[in-house]
Each structure stands twice: as structure tokens, then as C-alpha cells.
C-alpha positions as CSV (number, residue, x, y, z in Angstrom):
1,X,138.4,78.4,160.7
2,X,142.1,77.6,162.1
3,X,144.4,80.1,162.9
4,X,146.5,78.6,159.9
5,X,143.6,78.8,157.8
6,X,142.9,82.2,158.5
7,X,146.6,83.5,157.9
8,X,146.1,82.0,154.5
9,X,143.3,83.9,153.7
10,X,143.9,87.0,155.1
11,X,147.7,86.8,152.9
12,X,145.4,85.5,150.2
13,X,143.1,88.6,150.3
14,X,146.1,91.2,151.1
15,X,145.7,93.4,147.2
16,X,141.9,93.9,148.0
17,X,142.3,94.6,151.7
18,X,144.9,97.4,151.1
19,X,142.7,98.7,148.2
20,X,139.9,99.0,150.0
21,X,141.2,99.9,153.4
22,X,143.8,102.1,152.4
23,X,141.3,104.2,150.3
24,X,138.8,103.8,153.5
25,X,141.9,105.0,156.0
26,X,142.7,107.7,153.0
27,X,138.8,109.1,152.7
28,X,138.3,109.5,157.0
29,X,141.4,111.5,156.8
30,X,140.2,114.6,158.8
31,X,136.2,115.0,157.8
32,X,134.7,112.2,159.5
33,X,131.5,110.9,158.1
34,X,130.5,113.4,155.3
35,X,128.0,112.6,152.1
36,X,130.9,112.6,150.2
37,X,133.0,109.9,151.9
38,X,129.3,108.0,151.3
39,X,129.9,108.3,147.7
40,X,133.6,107.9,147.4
41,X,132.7,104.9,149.5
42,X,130.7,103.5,147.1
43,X,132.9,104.0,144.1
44,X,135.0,102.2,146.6
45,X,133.8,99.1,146.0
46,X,132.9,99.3,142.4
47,X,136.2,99.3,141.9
48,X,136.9,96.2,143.8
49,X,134.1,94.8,141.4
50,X,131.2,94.5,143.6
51,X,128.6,95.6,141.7
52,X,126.6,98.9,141.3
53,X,123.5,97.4,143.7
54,X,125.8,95.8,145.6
55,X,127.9,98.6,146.4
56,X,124.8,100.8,146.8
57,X,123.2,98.3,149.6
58,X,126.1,98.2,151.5
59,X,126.9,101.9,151.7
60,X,123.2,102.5,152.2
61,X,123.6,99.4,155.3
62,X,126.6,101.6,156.3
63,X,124.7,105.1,156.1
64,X,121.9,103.9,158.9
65,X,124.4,101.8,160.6
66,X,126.7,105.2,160.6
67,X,123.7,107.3,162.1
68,X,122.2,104.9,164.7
69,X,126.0,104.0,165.7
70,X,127.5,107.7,166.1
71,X,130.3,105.8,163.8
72,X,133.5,108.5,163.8
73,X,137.0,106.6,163.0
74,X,138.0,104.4,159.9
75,X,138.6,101.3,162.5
76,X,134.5,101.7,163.3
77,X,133.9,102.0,159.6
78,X,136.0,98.9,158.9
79,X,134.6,97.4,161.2
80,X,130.5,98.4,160.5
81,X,131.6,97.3,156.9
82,X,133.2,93.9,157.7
83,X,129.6,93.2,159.8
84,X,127.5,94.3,156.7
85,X,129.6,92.2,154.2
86,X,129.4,89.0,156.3
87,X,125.9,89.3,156.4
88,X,125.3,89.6,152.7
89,X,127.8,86.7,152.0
90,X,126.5,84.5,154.2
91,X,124.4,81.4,153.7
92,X,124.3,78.5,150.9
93,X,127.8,78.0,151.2
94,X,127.5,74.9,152.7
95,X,127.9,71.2,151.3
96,X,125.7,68.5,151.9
97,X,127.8,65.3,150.6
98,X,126.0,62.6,153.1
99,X,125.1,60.3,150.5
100,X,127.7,57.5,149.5
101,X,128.4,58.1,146.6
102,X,127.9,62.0,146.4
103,X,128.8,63.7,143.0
104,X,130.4,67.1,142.3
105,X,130.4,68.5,138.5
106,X,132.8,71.1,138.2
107,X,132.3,73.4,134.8
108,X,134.3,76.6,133.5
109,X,136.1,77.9,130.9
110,X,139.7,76.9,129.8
111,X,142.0,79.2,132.0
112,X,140.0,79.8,134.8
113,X,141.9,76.5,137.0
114,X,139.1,74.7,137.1
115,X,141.1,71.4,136.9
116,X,143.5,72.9,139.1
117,X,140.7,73.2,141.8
118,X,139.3,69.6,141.0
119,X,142.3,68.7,142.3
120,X,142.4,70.8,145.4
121,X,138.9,69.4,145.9
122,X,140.0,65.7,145.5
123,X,142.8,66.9,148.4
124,X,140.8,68.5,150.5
125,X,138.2,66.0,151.1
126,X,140.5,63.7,151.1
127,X,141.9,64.9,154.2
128,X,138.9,64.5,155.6
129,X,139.2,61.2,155.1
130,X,136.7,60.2,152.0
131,X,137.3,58.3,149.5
132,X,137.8,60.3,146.5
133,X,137.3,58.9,142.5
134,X,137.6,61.8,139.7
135,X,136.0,61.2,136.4
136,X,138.0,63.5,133.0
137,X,134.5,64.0,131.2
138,X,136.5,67.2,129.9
139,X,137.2,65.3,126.6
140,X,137.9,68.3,124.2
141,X,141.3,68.6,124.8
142,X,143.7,65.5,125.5
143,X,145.7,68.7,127.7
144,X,143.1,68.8,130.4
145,X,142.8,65.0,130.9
146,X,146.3,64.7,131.2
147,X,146.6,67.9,133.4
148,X,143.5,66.0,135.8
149,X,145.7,62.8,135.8
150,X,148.6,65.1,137.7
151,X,146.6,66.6,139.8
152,X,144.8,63.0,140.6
153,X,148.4,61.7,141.5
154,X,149.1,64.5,143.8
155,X,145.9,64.6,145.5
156,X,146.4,60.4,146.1
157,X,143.3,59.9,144.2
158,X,142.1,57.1,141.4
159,X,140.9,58.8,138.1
160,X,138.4,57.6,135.2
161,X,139.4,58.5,132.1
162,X,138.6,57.9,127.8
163,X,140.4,58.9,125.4
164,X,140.3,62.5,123.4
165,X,136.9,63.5,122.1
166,X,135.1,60.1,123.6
167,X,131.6,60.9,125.0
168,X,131.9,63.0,128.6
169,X,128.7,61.2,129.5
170,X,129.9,58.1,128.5
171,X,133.1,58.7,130.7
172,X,130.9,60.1,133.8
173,X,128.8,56.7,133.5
174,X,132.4,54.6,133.7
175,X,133.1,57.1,136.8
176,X,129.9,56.3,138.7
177,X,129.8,52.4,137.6
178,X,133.2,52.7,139.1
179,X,132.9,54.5,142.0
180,X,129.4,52.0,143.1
181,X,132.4,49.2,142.6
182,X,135.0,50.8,144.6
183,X,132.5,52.2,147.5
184,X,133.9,55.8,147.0
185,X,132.5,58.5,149.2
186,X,132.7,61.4,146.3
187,X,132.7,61.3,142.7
188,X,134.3,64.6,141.3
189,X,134.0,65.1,137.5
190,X,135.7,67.6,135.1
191,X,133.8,68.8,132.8
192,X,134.0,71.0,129.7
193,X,133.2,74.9,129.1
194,X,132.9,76.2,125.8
195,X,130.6,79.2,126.0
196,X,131.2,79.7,122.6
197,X,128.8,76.8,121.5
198,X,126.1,77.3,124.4
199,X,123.7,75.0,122.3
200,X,126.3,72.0,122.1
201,X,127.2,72.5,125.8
202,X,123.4,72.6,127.4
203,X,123.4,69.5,125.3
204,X,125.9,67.8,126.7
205,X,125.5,68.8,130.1
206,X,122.3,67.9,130.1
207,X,123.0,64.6,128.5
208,X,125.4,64.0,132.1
209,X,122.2,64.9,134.0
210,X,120.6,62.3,133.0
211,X,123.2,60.0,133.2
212,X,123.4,61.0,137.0
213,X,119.5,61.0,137.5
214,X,119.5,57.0,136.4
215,X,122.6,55.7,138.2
216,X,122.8,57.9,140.8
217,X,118.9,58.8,141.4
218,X,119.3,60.0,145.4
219,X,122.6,61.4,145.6
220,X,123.7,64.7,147.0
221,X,125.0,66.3,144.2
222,X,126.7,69.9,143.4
223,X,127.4,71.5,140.4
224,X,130.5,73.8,141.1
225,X,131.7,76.9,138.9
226,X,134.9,77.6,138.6
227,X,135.5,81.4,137.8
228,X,139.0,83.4,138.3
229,X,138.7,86.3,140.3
230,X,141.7,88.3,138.9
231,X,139.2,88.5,135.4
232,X,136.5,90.6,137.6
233,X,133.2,91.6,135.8
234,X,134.2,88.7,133.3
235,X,133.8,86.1,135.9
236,X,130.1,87.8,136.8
237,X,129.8,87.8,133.0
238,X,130.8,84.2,132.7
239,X,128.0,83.3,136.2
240,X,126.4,85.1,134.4
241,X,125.9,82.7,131.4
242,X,126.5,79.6,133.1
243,X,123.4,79.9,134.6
244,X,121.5,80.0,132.0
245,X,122.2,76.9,130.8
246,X,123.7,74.9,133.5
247,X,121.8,73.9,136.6
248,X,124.8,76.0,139.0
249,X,124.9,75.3,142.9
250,X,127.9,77.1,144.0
251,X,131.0,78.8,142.9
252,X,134.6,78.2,143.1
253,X,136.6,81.1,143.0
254,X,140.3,81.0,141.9
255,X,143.7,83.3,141.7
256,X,141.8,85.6,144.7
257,X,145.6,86.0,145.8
258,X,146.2,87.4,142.5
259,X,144.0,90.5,143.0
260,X,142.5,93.5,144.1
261,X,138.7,93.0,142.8
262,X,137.8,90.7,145.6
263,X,134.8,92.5,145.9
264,X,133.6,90.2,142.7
265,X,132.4,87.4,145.7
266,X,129.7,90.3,147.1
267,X,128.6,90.4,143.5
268,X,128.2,87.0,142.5
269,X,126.6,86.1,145.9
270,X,124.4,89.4,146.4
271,X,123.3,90.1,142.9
272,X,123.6,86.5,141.1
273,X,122.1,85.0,144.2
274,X,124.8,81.9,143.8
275,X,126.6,81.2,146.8
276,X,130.6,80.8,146.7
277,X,132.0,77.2,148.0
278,X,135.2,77.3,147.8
279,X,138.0,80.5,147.3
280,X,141.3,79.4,146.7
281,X,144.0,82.1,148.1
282,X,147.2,80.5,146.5
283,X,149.2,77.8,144.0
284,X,149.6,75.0,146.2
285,X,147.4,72.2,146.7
286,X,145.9,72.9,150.1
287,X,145.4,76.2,149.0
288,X,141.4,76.0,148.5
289,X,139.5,77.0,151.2
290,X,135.7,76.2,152.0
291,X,134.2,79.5,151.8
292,X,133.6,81.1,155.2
293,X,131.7,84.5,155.1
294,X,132.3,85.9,158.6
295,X,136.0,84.3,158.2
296,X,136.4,86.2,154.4
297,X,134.6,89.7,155.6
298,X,137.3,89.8,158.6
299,X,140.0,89.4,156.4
300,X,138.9,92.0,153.7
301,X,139.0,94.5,156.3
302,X,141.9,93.7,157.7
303,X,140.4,92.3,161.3
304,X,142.1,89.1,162.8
């Protein structure tokens, strides 16, 4: 990760850094070590929303690390923590989009910015220098396909679109007939997320499955989920039920700028076993960040 890059995220991740270091800084005050700072440790980082195991493994990673180590100051702490948090979060984060064309599905529920990341996504690899086609198979409301067409102008990317309420699998099949035309490197589609109706959603999603598995039968494909940090055990709640019904690869995480329950990644990854893709750290549009875990601890503990 760039120097830029990492500015980004560490400004990105500054409410759950000083949460958590200050109370880290605030507990070595004086006593070093004791069985209490263990526990107020722990209750630490449930509060940052990293889950009950979670926080319980690392604290536990942290004891033995604390013993073997002789650790005494909050800057060894930090640091001990940062090392047993990078761990955890690392691996799966990576994307394998060889194949021409690749596909991305991106699902969520309304408010989370999950068309606002499709089109940071569109950006980003576009950077890279792919050629990037979006498909708006989010056809419940006529507001999110509009919204995609913005961000698809911004990003300098083509969009497929239907009209309000048409078919989403009949509008991912335009996208990929499209995208074969055009020799696009990445399909990215929108997709709905009513978890109200989980019955009508498996449906449909699995109705764009197949879709995929006949016109696109040896593509590299990713099924992202979009989930807003600053909601905290809501977004595990929502992982939670996305994967039961929706065949999820990887998270995007959004609004983690917004926030001081950062600690909701170690969750997800650690106790959901999905890995996080993508965080984005702020509003504008190269403001989502492939997820690096060593890159992400470092910043959460306040280490450049």
C-alpha cells in the first residue's frame, strides 16, 4: 500500500483508533499488565464490535504473547495487538479476476452504499486499466438505477440498464451479452437486497446464477456484500443472513470513516469466516480501498 493510500486509511480509521488506543493508553496507566487490564481489554473490543470470541482470542493471543514477551508499556501492547489482529484478518481478501470477462455481483440492503461502492469499484479497476461494463439488475426501485447511472458517468464507465421492475436476470443477461460484444474485462452488477422477503430474493438470486453458469460457464466470479460499518452488530446480523441464502465471497465495508466499531471487520472475518475486499474510508470516489490486513491492523493501532 502507498504512502497516500495509507494516510487515507489511517484518517479513515482515526474514531476507532482513538477508542481503542486511548482506552489501551488509559488502562497501562501505572499497573502494567494486571488480570484486570486483561478483561478491560477485552471489553475493549466488544465495544469496538468485534465479537465476544473474537475479543476473547485475541486477548487470550495477547495474554501468552504478554508472558513469553515480558510486554510492559501500551506502545508494546499496541503493538503485540496490531500483530495479533493482522494475523486473524489476513487471507481470502484477494481477487482473482483473470478471466475476460470476470463478473462481480454486489448485494445489500438499501442504505448501506452499495451502489455507491459499485461505483468506486467501476473506478478503481478502471484505473487499473480494465475495461469496466455495469449491469442495474437492482430493478425495485427506479432511484437506484438512476443513482448507478451517476456513479457509471463519473467512474467513465458504460451501464446496462431496463426499466423499473423488469427482470434483474433478464438485465444481467443484456449485461453479459453485452459485455462478450464489447470485450470488457469486468462485468459489475447491482443487485437488490430485500431481507424482508428472503424466499423471493434466494429466488431471484439464484435465478442470476444460472444466468451466469450458462453464458458465463468459466468465469472468475465474486459475489460482494456491501455492509455499513457505522450500523455495527447489524452489519454482522445482516452477513449474517446473507449467507444463508446468497452464495457470499467477500465483503465490502462502507462509512468505516464514520465510526468507532471498526472492530466489526475482526468479527465478520474471524467469526463469519468471510473475508473483507474492499473498506471504503471516505465520500469520494477513490475512496474504496482493497482490503489490506497488515496495512488495516497498523492503522487501528495507530502505527505508520
Amino acid at each position: 500500500m502507498g504512502w497516500f493510500q495509507h494516510k487515507r486509511l489511517s484518517r479513515g480509521l482515526k474514531k476507532t483508533r482513538e477508542s481503542m488506543g486511548g482506552a489501551i493508553d488509559a488502562l497501562m496507566e501505572g499497573e502494567g499488565l494486571s488480570e484486570d487490564v486483561f478483561e478491560q481489554l477485552e471489553e475493549v473490543l466488544i465495544m469496538s464490535d468485534a465479537g465476544l470470541a473474537t475479543a476473547q482470542q485475541v486477548v487470550e493471543a495477547l495474554r501468552e504473547r504478554a508472558k513469553r514477551e515480558k510486554l510492559r508499556s501500551a506502545d508494546e501492547v499496541k503493538r503485540a495487538m496490531r500483530q495479533i489482529v493482522a494475523e486473524l484478518l489476513s487471507g481470502g481478501e484477494e481477487m482473482d479476476m483473470i478471466t475476460m470477462p470476470a463478473i462481480i455481483m454486489v448485494i445489500g440492503v438499501n442504505g448501506v452504499g452499495k451502489t455507491t461502492s459499485i461505483g468506486k469499484l467501476a473506478a478503481l479497476y478502471r484505473s487499473q486499466g480494465k475495461k469496466v461494463l455495469l449491469g442495474a439488475a437492482d430493478t425495485f426501485r427506479a432511484a437506484a438505477i438512476e443513482q448507478l447511472e451517476i456513479w457509471a458517468e463519473r467512474a467513465g464507465v458504460d451501464m446496462i440498464r431496463h426499466k423499473e421492475g423488469a427482470d434483474p436476470a433478464a438485465v444481467v443477461f443484456d449485461t453479459i451479452q453485452a459485455g462478450k460484444a464489447r470485450s470488457v474485462d469486468l462485468i459489475i452488477c447491482d443487485t437488490a437486497g430485500r431481507l424482508h422477503n428472503k424466499k423471493n430474493l434466494m429466488d431471484e438470486l439464484g435465478k442470476i446464477y444460472r444466468v451466469i453458469d450458462r453464458e458465463l460457464p468459466y468465469s472468475d466470479r465474486e459475489v460482494l456484500l456491501a455492509l455499513d460499518a457505522t450500523t455495527g452488530q447489524n452489519a454482522v446480523n445482516q452477513a449474517k443472513e446473507f449467507k444463508e441464502i446468497a452464495e457470499v465471497t467477500g465483503i465490502i465495508l462502507t462509512k468505516l470513516d464514520g465510526t468507532a466499531k471498526g472492530g466489526v471487520v475482526l468479527h465478520i472475518k474471524n467469526e463469519l469466516k468471510i473475508p473483507v475486499k474492499f473498506i471504503s474510508v471516505g465520500e469520494q470516489i477513490d475512496d474504496l480501498q482493497p482490503f489490506d490486513a497488515q496495512a488495516f491492523a497498523a492503522a487501528l493501532f495507530g502505527e505508520e
